[in-house]
N, C-alpha and C positions, 0 to 999 in steps of 0.2 A: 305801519306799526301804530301810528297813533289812534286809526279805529279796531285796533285788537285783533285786528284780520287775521294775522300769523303770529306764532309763536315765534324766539328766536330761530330756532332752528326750519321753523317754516321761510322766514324770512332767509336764510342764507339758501336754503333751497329754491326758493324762487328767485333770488338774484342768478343765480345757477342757470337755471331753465329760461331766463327770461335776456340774460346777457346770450347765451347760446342763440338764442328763435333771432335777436333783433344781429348779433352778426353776422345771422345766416342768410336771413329771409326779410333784413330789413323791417320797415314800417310794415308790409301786407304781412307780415308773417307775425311781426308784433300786435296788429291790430286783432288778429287772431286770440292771441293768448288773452288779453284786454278785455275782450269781447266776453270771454268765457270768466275771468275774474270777477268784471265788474258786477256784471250781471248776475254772478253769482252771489259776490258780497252784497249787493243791494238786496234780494229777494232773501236771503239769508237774514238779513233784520225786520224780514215783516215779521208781526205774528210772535216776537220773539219771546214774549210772556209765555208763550203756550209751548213753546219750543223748550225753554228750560223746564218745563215740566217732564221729558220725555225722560226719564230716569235707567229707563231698563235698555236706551242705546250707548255705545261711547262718544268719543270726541264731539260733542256737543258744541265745544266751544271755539277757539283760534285754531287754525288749521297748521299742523304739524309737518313735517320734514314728509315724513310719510305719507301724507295726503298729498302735499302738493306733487310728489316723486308720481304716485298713483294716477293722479291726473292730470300731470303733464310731461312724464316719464316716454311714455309712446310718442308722443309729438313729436319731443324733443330728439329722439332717434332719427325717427322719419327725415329730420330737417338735419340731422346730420350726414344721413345717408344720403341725401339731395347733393350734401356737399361734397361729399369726397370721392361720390362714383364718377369710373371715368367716362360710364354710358351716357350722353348730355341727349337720348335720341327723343321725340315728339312724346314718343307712351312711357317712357323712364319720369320724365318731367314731373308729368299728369297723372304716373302714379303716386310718385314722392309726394306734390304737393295735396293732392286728395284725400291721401293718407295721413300727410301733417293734420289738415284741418279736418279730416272724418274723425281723427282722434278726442279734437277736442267739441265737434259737435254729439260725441258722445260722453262726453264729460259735460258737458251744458245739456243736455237734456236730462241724462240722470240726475245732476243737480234738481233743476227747473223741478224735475220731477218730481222729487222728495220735498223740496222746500214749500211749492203749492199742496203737496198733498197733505202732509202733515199739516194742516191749516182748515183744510177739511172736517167738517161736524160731521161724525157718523163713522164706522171704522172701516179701514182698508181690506180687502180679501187677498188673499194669498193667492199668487199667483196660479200654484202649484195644486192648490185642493181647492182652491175657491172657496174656503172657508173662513169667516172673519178672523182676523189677528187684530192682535194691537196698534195702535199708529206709531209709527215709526221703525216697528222692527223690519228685516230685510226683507223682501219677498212680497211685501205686500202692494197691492196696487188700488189708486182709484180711479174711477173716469176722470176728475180735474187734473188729478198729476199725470196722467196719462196723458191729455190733452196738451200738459204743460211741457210733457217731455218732446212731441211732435215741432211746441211751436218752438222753442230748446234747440233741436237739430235743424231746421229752417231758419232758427237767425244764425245759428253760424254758417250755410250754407248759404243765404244769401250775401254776405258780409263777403266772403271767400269768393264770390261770385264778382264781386267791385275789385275786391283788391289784389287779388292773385294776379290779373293780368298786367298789374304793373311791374310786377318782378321784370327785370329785363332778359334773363331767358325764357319770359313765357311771351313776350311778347307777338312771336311767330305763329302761334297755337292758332289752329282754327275760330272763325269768328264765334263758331258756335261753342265753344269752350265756357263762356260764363256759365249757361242754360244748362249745361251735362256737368259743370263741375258741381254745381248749388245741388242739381237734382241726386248724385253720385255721394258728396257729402251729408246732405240731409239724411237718404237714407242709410249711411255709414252711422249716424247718429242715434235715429231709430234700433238700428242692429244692436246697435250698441246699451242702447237703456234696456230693451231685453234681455239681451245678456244678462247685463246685471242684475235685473230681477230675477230671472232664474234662476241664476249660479246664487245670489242672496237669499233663494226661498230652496236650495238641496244642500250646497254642500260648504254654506258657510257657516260659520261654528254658531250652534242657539243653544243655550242656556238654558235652567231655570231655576231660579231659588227656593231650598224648600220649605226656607223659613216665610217670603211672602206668596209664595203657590203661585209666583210669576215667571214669566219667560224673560230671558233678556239675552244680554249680547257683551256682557262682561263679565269679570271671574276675578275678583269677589262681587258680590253685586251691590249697589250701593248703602245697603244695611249692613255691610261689611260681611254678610254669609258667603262662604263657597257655592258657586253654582257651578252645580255637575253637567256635562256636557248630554245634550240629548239630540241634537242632529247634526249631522256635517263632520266637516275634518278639522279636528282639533289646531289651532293656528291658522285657520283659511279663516282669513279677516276680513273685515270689509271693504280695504285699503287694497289687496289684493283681487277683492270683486271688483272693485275701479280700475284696477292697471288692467284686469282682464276685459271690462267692457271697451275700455278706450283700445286696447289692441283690435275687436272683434270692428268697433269703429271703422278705425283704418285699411283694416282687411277689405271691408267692405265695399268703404270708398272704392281703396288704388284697385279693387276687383273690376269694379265698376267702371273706373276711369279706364282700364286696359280693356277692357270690353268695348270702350268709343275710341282709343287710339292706338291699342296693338299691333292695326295693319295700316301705321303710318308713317 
């Protein structure tokens, strides 16, 4: 609270999510969560001068009830579902936990990705037309946030690779379990930041106001004019593209993971 990271209601939502991950899954599963916070809030105050410039997206600032729900809403499933199925068998395991953590290495790489790329001189192209947009709005992409999102899903997958195997039901897991979880995670991560570019550049709600002839991503826009909706589905947020990338995450992982240990 005291570097403004959350709002209240961000903050009772993160005790939420973060009391649940550490009864569940202990230290390795907290170190997880951690991993994707820190790193986030740190990278979140580079650049920040230019960052409060960005006028035409929302939540710019402390992270809300909703954000944090968005981004660590899937995990926190996942690590529930670890808990209370009665399947404890080698590929149940290794899907739950791959899935815990592909969630939030798509939520760190999305991050990673936006926060390098907005920082970028020169404008982002839309993923979708490849046509320049504005920086910051959804959709758009550049080679350094791109880049930043890859290394984004590789540090949580290798993180996940150290600490997963101390859980003491994974203890059993094949030696080779680190190297297929990082690799399995990582790209759950990936999966995941395109997702959400995607779903951010078709059917999340853009704006534009036509009193400054700009686009944006809220309603009123911050000269206080109404901005009429011009692409996507009216309430598909961007909070919403999150919860969807970190599910597409997880997918991918415990895919992936039951792909190395289904017939085990």
């Amino acid at each position: 609270m005291r570097v403004h990271a959350l709002t209240r209601g961000g903050a009772i939502a993160a005790f939420v999510v973060g009391a649940l991950t550490f009864g569940i899954g202990g230290l390795a599963y907290t170190a997880i969560l951690l991993a994707f916070f820190v790193s986030s809030i740190a990278l979140g105050r580079l650049g920040k001068a230019r960052k409060t410039q960005l006028t035409d997206v929302g939540k710019l600032g402390a992270r809300d009830a909703a954000q944090v729900l968005a981004n660590g809403g899937v995990a926190t499933l996942c690590a529930l579902g670890l808990a209370v199925a009665s399947d404890r068998s080698t590929a149940w395991l290794a899907i739950a936990v791959c899935g815990f953590a592909g969630a939030y290495a798509a939520a760190t790489a999305d991050t990673w990705g936006t926060e390098i790329g907005t920082l970028v001189r020169g404008r982002p192209r839309s993923i979708v037309t490849f046509r320049p947009i504005a920086t910051g709005l959804s959709g758009g992409v550049t080679a350094a946030g791109t880049l930043a999102e890859f290394a984004g899903a590789a540090f949580i997958g290798l993180i996940a690779a150290f600490v997963l195997p101390q859980l003491p039901a994974l203890r059993d897991l094949h030696e080779t379990f680190p190297l297929a979880a990082a690799a399995a995670i990582t790209l759950g991560g990936i999966a995941g930041a395109l997702t959400d570019s995607l779903l951010g550049g078709t059917v999340q709600e853009l704006r534009r106001c036509p009193l400054c002839d700009r686009a944006c991503e809220i309603d009123p826009h911050t000269c206080g004019t109404r901005a009429p909706l011009v692409r996507g589905i009216a309430g598909f947020s961007n909070d919403l593209v999150n919860g969807a990338a970190t599910l597409a995450g997880a997918i991918v992982a415990g895919a992936l993971a039951l792909v190395c240990y289904g017939a085990r």
